[in-house]
N, CA and C of each residue as an Amber inpcrd file, in Angstrom:
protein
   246
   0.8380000  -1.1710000   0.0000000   0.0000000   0.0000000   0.0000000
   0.8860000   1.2390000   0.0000000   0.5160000   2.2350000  -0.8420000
   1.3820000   3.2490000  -0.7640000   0.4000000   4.0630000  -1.5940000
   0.5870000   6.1780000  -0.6410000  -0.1210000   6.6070000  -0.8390000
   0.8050000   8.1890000  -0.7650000   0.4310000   8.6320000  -2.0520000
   1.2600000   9.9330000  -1.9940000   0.8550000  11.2710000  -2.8550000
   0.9490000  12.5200000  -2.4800000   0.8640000  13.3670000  -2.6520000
   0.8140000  13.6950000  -3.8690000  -0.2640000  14.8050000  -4.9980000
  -0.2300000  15.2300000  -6.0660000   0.6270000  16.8160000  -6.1660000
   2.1010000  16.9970000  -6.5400000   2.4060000  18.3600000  -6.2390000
   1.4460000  19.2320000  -7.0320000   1.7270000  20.3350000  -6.6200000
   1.1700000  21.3080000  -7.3720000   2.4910000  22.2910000  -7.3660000
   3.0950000  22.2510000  -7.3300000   4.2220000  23.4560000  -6.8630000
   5.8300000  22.6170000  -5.6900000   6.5730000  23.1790000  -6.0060000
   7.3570000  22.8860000  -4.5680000   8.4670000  22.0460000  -5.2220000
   9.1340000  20.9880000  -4.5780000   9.9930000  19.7840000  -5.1250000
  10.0280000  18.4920000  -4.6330000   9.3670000  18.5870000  -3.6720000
   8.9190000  17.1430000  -3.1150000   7.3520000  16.4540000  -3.3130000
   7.7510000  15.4070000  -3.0160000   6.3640000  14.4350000  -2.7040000
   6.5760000  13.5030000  -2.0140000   5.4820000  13.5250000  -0.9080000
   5.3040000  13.2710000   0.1230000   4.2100000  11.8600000   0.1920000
   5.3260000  10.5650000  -0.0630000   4.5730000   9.2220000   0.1230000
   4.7480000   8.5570000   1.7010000   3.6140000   8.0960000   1.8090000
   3.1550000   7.1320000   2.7390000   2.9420000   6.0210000   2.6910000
   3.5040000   4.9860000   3.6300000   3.5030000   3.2180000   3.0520000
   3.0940000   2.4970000   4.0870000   3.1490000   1.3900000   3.7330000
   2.5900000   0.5930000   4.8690000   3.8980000   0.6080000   6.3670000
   2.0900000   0.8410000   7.3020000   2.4340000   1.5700000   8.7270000
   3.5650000   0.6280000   9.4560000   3.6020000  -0.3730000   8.7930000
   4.6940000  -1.4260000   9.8610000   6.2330000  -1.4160000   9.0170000
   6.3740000  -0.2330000   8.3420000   7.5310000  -0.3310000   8.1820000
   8.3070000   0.6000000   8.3760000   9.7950000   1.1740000   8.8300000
   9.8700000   2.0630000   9.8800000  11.1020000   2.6590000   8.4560000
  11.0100000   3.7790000   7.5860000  11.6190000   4.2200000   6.6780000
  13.0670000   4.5690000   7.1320000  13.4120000   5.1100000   8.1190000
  14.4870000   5.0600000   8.7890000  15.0170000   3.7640000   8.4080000
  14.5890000   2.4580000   8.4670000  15.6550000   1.7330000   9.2010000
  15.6640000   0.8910000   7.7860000  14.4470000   1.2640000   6.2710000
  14.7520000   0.8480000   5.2320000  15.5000000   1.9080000   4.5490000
  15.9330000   2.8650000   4.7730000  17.1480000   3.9770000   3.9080000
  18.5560000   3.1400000   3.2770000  18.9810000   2.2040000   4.2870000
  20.2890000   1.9690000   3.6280000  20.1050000   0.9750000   2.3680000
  18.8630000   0.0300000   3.0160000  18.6880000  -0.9030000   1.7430000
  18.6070000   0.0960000   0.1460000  17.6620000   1.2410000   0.5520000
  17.4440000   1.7030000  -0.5450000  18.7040000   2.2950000  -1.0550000
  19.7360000   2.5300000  -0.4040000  21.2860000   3.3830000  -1.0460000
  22.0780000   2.4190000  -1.5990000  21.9420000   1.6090000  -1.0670000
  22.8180000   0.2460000  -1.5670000  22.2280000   0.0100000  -3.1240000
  21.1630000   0.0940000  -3.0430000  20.3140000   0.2890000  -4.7270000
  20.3200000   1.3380000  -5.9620000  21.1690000   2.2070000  -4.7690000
  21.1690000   3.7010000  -5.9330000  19.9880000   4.9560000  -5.7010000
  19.2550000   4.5480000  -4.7980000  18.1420000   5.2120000  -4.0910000
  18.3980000   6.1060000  -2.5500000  17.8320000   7.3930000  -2.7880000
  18.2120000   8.0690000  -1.5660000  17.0030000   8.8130000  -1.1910000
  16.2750000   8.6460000  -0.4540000  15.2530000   9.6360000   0.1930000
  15.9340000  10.2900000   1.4590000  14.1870000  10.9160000   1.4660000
  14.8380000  11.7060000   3.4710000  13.3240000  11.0150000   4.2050000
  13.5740000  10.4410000   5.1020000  12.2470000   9.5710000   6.2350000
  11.6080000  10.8340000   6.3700000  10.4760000  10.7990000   6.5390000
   9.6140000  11.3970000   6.8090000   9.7690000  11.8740000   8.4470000
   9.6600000  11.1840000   9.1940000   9.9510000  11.4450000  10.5810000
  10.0870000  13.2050000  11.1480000  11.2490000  13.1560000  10.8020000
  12.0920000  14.6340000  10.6500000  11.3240000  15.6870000  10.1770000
   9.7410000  15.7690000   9.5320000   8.6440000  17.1880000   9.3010000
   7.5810000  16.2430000   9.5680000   7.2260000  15.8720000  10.8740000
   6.1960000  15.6930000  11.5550000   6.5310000  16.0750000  13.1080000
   5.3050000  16.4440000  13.4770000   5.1420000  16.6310000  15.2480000
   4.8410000  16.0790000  16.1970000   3.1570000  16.0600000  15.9720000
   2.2530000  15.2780000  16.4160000   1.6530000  13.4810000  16.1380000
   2.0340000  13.5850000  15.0070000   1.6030000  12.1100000  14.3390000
   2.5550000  11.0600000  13.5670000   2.0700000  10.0350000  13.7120000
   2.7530000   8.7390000  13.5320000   3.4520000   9.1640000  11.9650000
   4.5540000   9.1680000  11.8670000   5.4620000   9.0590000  10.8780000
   6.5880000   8.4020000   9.8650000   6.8810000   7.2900000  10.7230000
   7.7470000   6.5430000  10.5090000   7.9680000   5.9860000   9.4550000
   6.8650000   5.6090000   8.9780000   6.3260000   4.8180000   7.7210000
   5.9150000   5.9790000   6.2190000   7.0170000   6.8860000   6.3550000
   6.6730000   8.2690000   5.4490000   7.8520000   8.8520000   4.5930000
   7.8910000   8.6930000   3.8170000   9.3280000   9.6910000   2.8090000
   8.8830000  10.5700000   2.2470000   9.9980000  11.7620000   2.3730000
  10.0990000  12.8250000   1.0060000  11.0130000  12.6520000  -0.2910000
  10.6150000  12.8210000  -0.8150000  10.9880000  12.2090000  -2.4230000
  11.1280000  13.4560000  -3.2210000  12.4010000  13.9270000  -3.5310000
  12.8220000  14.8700000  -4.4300000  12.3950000  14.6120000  -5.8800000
  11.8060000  15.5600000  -6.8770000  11.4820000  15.4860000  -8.1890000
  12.1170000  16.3080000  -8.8720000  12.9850000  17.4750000  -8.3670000
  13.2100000  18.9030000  -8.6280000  14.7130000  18.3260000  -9.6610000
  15.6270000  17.6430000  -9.2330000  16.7520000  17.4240000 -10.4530000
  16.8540000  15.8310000 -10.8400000  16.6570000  14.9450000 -10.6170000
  16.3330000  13.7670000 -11.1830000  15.2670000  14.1670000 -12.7800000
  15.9000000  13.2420000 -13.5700000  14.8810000  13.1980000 -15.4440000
  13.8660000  12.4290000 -14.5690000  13.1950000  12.2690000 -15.6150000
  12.0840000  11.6670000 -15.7240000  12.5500000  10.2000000 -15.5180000
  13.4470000   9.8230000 -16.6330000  13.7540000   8.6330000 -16.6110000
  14.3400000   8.4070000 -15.3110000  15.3560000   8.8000000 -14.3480000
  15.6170000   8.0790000 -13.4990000  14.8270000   8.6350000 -12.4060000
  14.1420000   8.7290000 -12.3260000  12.4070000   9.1510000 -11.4320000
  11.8140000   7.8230000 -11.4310000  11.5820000   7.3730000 -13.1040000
  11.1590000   5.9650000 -12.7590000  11.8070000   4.9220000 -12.4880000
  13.1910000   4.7800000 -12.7990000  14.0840000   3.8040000 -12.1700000
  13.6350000   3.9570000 -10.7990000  14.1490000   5.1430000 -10.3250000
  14.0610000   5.0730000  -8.5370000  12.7500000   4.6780000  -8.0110000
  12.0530000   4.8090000  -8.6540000  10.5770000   4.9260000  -8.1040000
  10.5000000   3.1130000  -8.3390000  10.7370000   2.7230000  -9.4350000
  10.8640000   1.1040000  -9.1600000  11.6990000   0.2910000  -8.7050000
  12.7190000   1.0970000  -8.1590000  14.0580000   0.2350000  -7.2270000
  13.3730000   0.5660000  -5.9580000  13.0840000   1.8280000  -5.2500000
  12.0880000   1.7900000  -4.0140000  10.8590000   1.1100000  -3.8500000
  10.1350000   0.0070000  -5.1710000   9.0820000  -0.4940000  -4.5210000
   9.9920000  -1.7410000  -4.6350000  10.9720000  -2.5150000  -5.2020000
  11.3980000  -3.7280000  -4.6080000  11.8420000  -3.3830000  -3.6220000
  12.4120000  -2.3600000  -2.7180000  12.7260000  -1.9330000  -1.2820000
  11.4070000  -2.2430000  -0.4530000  10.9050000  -1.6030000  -0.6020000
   9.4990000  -1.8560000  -0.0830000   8.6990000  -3.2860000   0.3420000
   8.8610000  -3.8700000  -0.8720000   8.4640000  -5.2110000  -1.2970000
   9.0770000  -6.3500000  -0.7930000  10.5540000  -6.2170000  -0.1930000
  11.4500000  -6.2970000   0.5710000  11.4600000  -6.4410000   2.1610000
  10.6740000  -5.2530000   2.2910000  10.8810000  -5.0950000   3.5830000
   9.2700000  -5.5040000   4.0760000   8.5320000  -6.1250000   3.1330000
   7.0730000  -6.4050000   3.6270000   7.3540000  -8.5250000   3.4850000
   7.8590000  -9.0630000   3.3040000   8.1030000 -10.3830000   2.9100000
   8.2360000 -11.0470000   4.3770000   7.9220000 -12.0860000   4.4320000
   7.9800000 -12.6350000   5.2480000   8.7000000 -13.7570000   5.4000000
């Protein structure tokens, strides 16, 4: 499950994934892949975050937008397996 933001403006987007997985502690898998976010954690206050990234669009092409974007769901996919 994954659920994320339509920009309108700005350079990020702001996805949300399934709540049992703690983005912090999937970052390195994703670098080891060529993938780098920032956890969400770090621009929240009040509410559960953990399970949240910001995702730069602003200098990445298109094309490696979608690489990353499909090397972070085998991360994902990864970290949901049992």
């Amino acid at each position: 499950m994954a659920e994320w933001t339509k920009p309108i403006g700005g350079f990020f987007i702001w996805l949300k994934i399934n709540k049992e997985i703690d983005t912090d502690l999937m970052l390195p898998n994703a670098i080891k892949r060529g993938v780098m976010y920032v956890p969400g954690k770090g621009f929240c206050i009040n509410e559960y975050c953990s399970n949240t990234i910001r995702l730069n669009f602003s200098f990445p092409s298109v094309n490696q937008i979608r690489l990353g974007i499909a090397i972070l769901s085998e991360v994902i996919r990864d970290c949901t397996k049992d």
